[in-house]
KEMILO-535225 format. One record per residue (C-alpha): residue in three letters; x, y negated, z. Coordinates in Angstrom, 3 decimals, decimal comma. Layout:
N
<"ALA"; <X; Y; Z>>
...
//
This chain:
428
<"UNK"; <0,000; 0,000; 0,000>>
<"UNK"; <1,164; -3,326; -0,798>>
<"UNK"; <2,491; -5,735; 2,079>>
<"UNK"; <3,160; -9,070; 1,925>>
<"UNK"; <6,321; -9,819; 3,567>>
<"UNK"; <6,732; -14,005; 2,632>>
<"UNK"; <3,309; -15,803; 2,019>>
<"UNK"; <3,591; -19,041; 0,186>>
<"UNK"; <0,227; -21,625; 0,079>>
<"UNK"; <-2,974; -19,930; -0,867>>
<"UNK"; <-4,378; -19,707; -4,266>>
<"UNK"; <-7,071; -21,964; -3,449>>
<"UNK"; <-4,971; -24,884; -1,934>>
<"UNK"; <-2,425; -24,164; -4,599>>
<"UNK"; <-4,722; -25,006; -7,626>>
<"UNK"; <-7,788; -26,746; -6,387>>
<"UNK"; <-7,881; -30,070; -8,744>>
<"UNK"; <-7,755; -32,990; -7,148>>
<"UNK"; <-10,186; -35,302; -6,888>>
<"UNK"; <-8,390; -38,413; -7,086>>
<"UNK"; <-7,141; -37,002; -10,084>>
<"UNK"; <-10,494; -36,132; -11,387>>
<"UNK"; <-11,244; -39,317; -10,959>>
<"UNK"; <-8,302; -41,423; -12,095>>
<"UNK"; <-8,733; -39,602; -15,920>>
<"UNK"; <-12,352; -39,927; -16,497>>
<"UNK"; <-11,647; -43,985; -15,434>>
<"UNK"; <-8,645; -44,241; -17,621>>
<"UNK"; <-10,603; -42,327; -20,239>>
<"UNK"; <-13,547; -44,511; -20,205>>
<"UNK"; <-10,824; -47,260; -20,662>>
<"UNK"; <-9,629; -45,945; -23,846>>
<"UNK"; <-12,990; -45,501; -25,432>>
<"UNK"; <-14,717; -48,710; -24,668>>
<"UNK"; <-11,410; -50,670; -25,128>>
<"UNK"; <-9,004; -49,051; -27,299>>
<"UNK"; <-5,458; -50,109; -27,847>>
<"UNK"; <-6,111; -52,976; -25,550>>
<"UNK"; <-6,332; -50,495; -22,775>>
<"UNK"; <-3,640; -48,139; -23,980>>
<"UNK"; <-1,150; -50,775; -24,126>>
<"UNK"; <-1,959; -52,097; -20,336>>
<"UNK"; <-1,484; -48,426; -19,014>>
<"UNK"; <1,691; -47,764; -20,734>>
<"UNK"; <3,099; -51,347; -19,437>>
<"UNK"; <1,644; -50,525; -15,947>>
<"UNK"; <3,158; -46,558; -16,161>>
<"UNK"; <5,798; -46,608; -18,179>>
<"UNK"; <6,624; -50,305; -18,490>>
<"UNK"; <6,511; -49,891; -22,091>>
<"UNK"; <4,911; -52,384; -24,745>>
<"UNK"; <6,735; -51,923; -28,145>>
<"UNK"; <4,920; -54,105; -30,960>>
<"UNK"; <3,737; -50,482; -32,095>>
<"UNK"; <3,892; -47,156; -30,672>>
<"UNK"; <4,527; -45,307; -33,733>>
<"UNK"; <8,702; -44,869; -34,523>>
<"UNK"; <9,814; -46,749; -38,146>>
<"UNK"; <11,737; -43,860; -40,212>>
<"UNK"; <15,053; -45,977; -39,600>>
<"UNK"; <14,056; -45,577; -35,933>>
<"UNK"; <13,479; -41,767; -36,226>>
<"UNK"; <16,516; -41,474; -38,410>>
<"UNK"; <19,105; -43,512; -35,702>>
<"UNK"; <17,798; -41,115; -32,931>>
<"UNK"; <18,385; -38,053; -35,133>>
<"UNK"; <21,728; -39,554; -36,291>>
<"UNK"; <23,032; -40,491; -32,270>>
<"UNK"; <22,760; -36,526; -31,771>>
<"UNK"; <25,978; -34,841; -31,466>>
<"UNK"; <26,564; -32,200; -34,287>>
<"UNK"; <26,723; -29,580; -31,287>>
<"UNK"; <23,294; -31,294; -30,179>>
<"UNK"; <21,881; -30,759; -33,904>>
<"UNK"; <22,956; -27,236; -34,011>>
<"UNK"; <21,740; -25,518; -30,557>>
<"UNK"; <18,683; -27,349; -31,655>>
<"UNK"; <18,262; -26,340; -34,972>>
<"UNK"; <19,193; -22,757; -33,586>>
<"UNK"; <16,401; -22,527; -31,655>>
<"UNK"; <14,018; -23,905; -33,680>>
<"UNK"; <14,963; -21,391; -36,457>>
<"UNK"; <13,830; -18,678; -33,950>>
<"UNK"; <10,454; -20,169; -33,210>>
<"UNK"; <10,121; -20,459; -37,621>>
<"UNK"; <11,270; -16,637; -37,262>>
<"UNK"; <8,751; -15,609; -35,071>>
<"UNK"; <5,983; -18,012; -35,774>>
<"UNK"; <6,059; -17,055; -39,506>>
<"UNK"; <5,615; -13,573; -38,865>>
<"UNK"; <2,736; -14,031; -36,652>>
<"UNK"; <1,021; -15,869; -39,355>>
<"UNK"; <1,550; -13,113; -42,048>>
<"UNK"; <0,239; -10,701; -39,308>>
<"UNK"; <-3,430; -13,251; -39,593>>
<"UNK"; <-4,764; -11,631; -43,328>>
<"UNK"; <-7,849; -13,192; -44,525>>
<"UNK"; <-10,726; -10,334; -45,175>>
<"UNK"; <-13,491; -9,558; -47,835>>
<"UNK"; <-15,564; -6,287; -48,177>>
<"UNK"; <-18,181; -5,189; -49,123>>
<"UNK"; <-20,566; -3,725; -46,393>>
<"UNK"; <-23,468; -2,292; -48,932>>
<"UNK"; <-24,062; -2,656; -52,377>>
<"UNK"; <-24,584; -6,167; -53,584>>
<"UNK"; <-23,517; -7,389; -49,423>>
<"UNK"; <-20,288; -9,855; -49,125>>
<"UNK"; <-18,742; -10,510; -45,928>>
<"UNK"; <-15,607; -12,001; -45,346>>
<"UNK"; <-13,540; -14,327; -43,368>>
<"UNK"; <-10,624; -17,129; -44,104>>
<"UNK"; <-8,315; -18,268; -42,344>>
<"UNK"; <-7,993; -22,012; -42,143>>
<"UNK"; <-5,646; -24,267; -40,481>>
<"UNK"; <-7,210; -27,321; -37,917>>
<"UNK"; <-6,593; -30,234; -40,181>>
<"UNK"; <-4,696; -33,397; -37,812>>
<"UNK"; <-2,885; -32,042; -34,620>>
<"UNK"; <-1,723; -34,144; -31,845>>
<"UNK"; <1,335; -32,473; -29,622>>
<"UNK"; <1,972; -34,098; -26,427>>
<"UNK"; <5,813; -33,536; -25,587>>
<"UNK"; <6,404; -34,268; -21,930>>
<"UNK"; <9,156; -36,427; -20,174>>
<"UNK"; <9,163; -36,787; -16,851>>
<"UNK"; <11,896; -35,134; -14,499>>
<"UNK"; <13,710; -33,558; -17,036>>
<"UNK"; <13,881; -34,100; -20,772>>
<"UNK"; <11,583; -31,446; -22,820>>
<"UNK"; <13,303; -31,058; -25,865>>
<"UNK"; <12,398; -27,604; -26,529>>
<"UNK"; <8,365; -28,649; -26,055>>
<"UNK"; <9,105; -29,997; -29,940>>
<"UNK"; <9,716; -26,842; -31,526>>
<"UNK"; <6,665; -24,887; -29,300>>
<"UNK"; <4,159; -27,213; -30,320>>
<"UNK"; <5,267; -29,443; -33,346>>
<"UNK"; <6,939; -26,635; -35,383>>
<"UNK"; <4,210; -23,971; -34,592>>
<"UNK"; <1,484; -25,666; -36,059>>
<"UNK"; <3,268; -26,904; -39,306>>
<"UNK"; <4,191; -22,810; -39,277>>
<"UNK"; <0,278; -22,366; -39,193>>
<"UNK"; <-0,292; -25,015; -42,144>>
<"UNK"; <-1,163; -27,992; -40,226>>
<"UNK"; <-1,142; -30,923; -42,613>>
<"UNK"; <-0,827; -33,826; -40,250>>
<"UNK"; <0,448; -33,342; -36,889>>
<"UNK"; <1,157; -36,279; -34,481>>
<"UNK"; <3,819; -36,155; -31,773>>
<"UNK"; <3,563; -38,068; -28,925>>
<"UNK"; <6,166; -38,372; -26,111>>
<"UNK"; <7,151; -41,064; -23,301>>
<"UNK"; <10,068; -43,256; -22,860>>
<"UNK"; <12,853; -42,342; -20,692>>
<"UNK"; <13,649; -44,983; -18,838>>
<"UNK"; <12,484; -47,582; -20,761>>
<"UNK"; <14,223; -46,207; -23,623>>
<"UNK"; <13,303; -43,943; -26,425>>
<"UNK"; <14,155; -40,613; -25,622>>
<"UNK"; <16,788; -39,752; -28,839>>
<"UNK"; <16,765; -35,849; -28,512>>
<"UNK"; <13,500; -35,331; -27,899>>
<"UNK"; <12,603; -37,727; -30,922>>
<"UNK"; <15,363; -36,072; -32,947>>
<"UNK"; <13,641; -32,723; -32,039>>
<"UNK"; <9,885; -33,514; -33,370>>
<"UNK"; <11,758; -34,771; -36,454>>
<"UNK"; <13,135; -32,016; -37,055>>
<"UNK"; <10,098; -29,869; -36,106>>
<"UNK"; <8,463; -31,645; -38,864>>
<"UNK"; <6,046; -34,360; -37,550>>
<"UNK"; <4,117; -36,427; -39,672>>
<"UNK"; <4,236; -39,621; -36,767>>
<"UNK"; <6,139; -40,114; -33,659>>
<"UNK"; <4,608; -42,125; -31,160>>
<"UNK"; <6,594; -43,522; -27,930>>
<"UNK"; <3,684; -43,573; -25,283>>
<"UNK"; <2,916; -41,178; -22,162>>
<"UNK"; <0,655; -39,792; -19,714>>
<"UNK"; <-3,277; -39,972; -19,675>>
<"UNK"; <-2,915; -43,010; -22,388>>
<"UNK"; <-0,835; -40,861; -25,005>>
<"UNK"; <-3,678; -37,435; -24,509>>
<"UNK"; <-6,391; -40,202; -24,881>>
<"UNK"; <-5,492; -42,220; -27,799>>
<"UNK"; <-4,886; -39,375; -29,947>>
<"UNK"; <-8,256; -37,236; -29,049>>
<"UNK"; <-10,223; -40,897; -29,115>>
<"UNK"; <-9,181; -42,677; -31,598>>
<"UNK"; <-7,894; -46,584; -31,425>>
<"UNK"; <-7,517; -49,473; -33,693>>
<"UNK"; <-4,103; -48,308; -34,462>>
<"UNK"; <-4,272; -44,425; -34,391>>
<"UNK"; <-7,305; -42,118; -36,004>>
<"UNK"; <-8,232; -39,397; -33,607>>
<"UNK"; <-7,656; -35,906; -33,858>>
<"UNK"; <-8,995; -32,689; -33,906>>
<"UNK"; <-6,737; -30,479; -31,701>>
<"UNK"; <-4,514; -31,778; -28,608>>
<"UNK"; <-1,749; -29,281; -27,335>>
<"UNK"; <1,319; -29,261; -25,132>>
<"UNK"; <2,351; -29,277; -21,619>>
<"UNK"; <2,228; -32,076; -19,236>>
<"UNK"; <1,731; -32,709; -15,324>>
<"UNK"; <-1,564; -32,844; -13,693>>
<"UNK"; <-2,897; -35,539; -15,141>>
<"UNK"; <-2,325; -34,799; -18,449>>
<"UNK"; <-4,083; -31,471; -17,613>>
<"UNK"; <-7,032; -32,841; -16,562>>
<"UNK"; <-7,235; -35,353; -19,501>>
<"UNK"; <-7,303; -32,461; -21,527>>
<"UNK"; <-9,731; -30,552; -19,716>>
<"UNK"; <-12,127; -33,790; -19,659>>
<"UNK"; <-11,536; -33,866; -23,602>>
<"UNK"; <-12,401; -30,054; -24,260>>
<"UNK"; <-14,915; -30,331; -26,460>>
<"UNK"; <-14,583; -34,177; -28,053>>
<"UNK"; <-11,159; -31,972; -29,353>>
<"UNK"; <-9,690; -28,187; -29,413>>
<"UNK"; <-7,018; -27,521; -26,990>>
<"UNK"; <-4,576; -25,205; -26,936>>
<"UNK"; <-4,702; -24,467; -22,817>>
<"UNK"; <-5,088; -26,136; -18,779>>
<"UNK"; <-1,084; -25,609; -18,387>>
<"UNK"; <-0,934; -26,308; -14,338>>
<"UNK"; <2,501; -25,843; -12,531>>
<"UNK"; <5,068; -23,492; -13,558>>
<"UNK"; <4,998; -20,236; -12,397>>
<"UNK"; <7,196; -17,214; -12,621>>
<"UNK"; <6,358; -13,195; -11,221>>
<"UNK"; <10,146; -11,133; -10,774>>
<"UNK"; <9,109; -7,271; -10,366>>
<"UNK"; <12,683; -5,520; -9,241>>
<"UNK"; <13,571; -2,189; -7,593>>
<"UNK"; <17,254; -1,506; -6,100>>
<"UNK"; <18,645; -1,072; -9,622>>
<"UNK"; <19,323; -4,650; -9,862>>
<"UNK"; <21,386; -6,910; -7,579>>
<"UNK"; <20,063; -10,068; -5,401>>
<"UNK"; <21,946; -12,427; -7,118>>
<"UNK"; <20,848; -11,601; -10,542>>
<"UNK"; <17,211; -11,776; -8,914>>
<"UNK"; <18,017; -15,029; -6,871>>
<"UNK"; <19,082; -16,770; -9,796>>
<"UNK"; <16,075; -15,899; -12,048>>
<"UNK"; <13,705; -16,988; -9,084>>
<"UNK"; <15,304; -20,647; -8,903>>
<"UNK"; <15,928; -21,121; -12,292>>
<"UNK"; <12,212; -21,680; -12,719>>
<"UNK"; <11,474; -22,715; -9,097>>
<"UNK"; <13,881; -25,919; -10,328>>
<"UNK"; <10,707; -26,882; -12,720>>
<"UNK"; <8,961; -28,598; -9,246>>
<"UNK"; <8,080; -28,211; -5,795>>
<"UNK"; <4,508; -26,822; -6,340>>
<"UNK"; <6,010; -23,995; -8,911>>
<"UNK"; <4,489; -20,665; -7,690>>
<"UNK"; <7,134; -17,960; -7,766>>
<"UNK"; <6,453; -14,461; -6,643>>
<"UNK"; <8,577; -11,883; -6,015>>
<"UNK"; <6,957; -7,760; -6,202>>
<"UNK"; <9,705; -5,198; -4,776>>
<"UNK"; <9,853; -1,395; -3,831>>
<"UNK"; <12,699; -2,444; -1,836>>
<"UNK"; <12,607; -3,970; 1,429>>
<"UNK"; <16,697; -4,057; 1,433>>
<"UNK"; <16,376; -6,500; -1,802>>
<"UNK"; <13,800; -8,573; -0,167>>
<"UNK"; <16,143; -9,457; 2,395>>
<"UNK"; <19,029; -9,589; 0,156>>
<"UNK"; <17,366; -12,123; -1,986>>
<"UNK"; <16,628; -14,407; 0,355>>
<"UNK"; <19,632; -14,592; 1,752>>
<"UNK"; <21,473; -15,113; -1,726>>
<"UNK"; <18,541; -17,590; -2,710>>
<"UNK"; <20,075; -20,154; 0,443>>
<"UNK"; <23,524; -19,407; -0,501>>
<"UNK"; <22,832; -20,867; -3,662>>
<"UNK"; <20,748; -23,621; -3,113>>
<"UNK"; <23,948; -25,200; -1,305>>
<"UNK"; <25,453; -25,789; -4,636>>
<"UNK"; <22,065; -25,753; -6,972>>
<"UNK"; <21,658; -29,499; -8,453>>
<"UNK"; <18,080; -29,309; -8,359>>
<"UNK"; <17,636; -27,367; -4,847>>
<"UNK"; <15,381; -30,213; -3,409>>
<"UNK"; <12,660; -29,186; -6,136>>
<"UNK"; <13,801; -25,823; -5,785>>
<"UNK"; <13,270; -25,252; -2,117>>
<"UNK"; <10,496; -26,846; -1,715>>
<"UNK"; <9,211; -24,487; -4,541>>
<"UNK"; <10,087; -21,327; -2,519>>
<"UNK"; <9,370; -22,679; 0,840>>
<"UNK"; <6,183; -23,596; -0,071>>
<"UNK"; <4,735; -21,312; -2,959>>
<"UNK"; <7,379; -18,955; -2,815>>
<"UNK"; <6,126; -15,184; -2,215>>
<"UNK"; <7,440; -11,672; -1,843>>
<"UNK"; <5,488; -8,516; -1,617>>
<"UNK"; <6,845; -4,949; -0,835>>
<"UNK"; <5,186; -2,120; -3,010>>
<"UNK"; <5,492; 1,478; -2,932>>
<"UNK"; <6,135; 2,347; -6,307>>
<"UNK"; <5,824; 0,489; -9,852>>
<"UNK"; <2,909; 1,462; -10,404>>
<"UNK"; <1,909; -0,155; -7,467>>
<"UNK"; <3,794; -2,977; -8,671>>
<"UNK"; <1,883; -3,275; -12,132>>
<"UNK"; <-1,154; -3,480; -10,080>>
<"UNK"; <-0,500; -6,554; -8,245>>
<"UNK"; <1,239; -8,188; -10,891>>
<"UNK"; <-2,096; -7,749; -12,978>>
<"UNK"; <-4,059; -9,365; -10,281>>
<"UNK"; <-1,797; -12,427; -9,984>>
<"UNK"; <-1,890; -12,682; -13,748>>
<"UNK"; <1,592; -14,985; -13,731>>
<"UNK"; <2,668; -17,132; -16,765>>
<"UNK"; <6,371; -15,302; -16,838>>
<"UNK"; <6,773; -11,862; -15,682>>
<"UNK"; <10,637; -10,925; -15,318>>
<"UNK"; <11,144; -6,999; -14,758>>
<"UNK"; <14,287; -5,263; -13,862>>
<"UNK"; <13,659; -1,510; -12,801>>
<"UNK"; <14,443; 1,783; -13,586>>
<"UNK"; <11,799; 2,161; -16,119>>
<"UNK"; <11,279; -1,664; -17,595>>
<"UNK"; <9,432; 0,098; -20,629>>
<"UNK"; <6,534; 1,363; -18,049>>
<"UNK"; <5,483; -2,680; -17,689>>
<"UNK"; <5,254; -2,802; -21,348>>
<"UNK"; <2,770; -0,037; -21,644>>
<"UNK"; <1,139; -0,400; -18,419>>
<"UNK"; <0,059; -4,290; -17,594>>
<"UNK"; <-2,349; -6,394; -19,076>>
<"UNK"; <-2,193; -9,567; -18,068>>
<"UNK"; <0,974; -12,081; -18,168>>
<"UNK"; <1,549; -14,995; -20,457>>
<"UNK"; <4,670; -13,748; -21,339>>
<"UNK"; <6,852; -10,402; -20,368>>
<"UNK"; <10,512; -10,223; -20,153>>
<"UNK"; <11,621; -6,662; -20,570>>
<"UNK"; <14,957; -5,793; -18,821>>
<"UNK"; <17,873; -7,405; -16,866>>
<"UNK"; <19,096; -8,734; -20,277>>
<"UNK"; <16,824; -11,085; -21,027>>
<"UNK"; <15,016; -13,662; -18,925>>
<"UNK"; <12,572; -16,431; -18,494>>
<"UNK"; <14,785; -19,540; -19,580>>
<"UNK"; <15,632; -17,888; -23,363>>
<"UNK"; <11,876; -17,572; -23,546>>
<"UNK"; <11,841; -21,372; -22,643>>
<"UNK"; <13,975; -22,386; -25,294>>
<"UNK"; <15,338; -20,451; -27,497>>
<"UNK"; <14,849; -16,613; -28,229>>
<"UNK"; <11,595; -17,535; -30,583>>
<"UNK"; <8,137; -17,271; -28,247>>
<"UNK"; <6,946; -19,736; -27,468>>
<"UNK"; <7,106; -21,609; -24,033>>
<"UNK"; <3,349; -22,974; -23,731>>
<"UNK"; <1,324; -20,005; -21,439>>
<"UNK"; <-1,501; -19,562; -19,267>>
<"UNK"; <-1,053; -20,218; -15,856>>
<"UNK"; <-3,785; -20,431; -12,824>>
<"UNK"; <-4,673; -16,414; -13,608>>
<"UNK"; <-5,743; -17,820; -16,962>>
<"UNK"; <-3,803; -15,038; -18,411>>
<"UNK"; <-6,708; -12,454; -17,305>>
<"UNK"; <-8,538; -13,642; -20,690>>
<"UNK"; <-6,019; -15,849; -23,138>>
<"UNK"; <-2,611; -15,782; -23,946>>
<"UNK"; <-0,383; -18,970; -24,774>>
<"UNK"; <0,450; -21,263; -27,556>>
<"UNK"; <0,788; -19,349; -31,249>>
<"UNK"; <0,189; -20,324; -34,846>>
<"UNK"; <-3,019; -18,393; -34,162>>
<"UNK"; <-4,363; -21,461; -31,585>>
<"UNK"; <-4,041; -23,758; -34,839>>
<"UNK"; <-6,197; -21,827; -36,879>>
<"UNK"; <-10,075; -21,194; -37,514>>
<"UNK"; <-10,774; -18,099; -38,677>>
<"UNK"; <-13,822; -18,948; -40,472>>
<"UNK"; <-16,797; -16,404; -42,163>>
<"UNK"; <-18,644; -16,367; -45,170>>
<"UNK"; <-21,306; -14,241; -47,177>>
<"UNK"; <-22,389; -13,419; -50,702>>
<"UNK"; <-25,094; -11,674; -52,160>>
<"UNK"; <-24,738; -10,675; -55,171>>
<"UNK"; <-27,570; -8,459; -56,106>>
<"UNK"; <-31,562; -8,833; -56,000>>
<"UNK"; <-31,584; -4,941; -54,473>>
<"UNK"; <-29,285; -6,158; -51,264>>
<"UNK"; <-31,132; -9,602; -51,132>>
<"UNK"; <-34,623; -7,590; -50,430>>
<"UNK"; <-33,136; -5,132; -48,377>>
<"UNK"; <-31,516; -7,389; -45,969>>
<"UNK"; <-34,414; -9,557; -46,038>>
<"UNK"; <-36,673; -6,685; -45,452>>
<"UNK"; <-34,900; -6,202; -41,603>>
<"UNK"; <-34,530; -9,540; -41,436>>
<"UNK"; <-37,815; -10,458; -41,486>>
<"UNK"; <-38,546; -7,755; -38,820>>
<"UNK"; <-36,173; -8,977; -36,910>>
<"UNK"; <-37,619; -12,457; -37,080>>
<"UNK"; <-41,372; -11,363; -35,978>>
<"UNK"; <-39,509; -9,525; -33,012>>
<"UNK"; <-38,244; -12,708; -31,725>>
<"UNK"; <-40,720; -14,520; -32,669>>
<"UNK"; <-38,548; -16,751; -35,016>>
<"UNK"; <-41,825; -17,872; -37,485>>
<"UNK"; <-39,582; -20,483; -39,842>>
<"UNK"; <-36,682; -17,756; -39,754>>
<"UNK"; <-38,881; -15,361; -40,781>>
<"UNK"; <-39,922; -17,105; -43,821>>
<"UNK"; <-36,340; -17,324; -44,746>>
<"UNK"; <-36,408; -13,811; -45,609>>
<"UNK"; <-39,967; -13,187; -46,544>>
<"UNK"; <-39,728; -15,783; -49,705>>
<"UNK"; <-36,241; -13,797; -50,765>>
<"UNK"; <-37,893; -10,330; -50,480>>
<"UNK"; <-41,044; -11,861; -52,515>>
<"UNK"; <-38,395; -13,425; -55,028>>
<"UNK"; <-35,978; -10,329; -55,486>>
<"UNK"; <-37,556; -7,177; -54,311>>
<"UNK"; <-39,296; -4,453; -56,552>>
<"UNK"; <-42,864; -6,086; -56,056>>
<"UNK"; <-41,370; -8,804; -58,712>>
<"UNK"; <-40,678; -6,622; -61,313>>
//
């Protein structure tokens, strides 16, 4: 039976929404639409201290930010993003559109069609979120997007060159310099200066999720990203430090980052925690980091993996890291994770950036019934039917119509009745 030997904050104090928050978006929302640009520019002087004569980046500005990259810069950049193409362009093949024919004369089929104008929201914040530009941007050009809009905040004051240089490269159609509530709004709005669009996606802090979640609906998103979280499953076949490391490299992200550790060993338990304070004296973000394991931070002892796929199914984390003696028994077994890192080799941070899946997942258990960010989330898949015979036209109107007096459905009814009249046998 499973025992929890470290319990961090409960679920429901964890991710209960704010009100304040709540609050603050639907006000700064009614803002944007009753005021427009007017409002957009006072909340990105007030937040960001940031009134450019225009939000949207001049090619010679886009070009000077791509150009103050290193070549180094260019290249672990460009590597990356070739990964996501990789990946991202294989997913699409895997998306076939489909026509059959069900009876004689019957035509059913489906397309696949790419959302027309895409807005990706790259965050800033604490640290700078390059890689954000490839997840989002690059995906949905990968999915046929014709005009997506990039949107990120200034750093400082200033515009933030790699990030820029990123979405460039990823292949948006504008770059805006604007943040926050203000950047989500605008583009799922509409202003004076910027046409609204259909979709919003990307990752941002709790505001932005809640903007987005208010928007559902006025615009397609992609998902409610909340905090970071991370789920290590580990038997004695790996070492502390190795499982140390992995937990803080994604407790770093904040202090309210969930990360859970499941173990069949109590001996590692203990290990871990005393290698996760040994190197939080020399981590340079241990003040988000501990206050990420102090507070959220959670260990439970199981008896066996199977055990452990159970609970790990119930907590439903956005990154699942296992190292045990049978990695390949995850892979079969569990069911819900935004994304699974199989084996000792690989880990959570090469999902983040570079390896070629994409970063943006379910977290708050949303992983029980979606997964994350894929050139999938940027496409309608779309029906359609033909008839092309006056045999199938009578047939199906024949049930039809049956169906119709079942329900009670008079005008639907009539739908079919005038087509059976029309085609069927009685008109010959």
């Amino acid at each position: 039976m499973a025992r929890i030997l470290k319990q961090g904050i409960s679920p429901e104090d964890a991710f209960a929404v704010d009100k304040q928050v709540r609050q603050t978006v639907a006000d700064t929302l009614d803002a944007i639409r009753t005021r427009g640009d007017a409002a957009v520019r006072e909340l990105s002087e007030r937040f960001d201290k940031w009134s450019p004569e225009t939000f949207r980046l001049s090619q010679a500005e886009i070009d000077a930010a791509v150009a103050s990259l290193s070549a180094e810069d260019r290249d672990v950049i460009q590597f990356a993003m070739d990964q996501v193409e990789h990946f991202a362009k294989a997913q699409r093949a895997s998306m076939q559109d489909v026509e059959i024919e069900t009876l004689p004369g019957v035509i059913l089929g489906h397309k696949n069609i790419p959302v027309q104008r895409v807005g990706c929201y790259i965050p800033g914040g604490r640290f700078t979120h390059v890689a954000s530009a490839q997840m989002s941007i690059l995906t949905a050009k990968v999915a046929g997007v014709p005009e997506v809009i990039g949107c990120t905040p200034p750093k400082n004051g200033q515009i933030p060159s790699a990030t820029v240089a990123a979405m460039a490269m990823a292949g948006a159609d504008e770059i805006h310099i604007i943040g926050g509530i203000q950047a989500v709004g605008r583009m799922a709005l509409g202003t004076e200066s910027l046409d609204a669009v259909d979709m919003i996606v990307g990752p941002g802090n709790a505001y932005v999720a809640e903007a987005k979640r208010q928007l559902l609906g006025k615009v397609g998103i992609d998902l409610i990203a909340g905090p970071t979280e991370a789920l290590i499953i580990a038997d004695e076949t790996v070492d502390a430090e190795l499982v140390a490391t992995d937990i803080l490299g994604q407790a770093e992200h904040g202090p309210n980052s969930p990360i859970v550790l499941i173990t069949t060993s109590e001996a590692l338990a203990a290990a871990t925690e005393i290698e996760i304070q040994r190197q939080l004296e020399t981590l340079g973000t241990a003040a988000y980091a501990r206050a990420a394991w102090n507070d959220y931070g959670m260990v439970i002892l199981v008896d066996d993996l199977a055990e452990a796929a159970v609970e790990a199914d119930i907590i439903a984390s956005e990154h699942v890291q296992v190292m045990t003696a049978d990695d390949q028994y995850f892979l079969d077994n569990m069911k819900n994770y935004g994304a699974l890192f199989v084996g000792p080799r690989t880990n959570v941070a090469y999902g983040d950036k570079s390896i070629g899946t994409n970063h943006t997942l379910p977290t708050n258990r949303a992983a029980r019934y979606t997964g994350g960010l894929w050139v999938g989330k940027f496409i309608k898949t779309l029906t359609y039917q033909r008839i092309t015979t006056d045999e199938a036209s009578a047939l199906i109107g024949t049930y039809t119509s049956k169906y119709c007096a079942l329900e009670g459905f008079v005008g639907h009814k009539a739908q079919a009745d005038i087509r059976v009249k029309r085609y069927g046998k009685a008109n010959d």
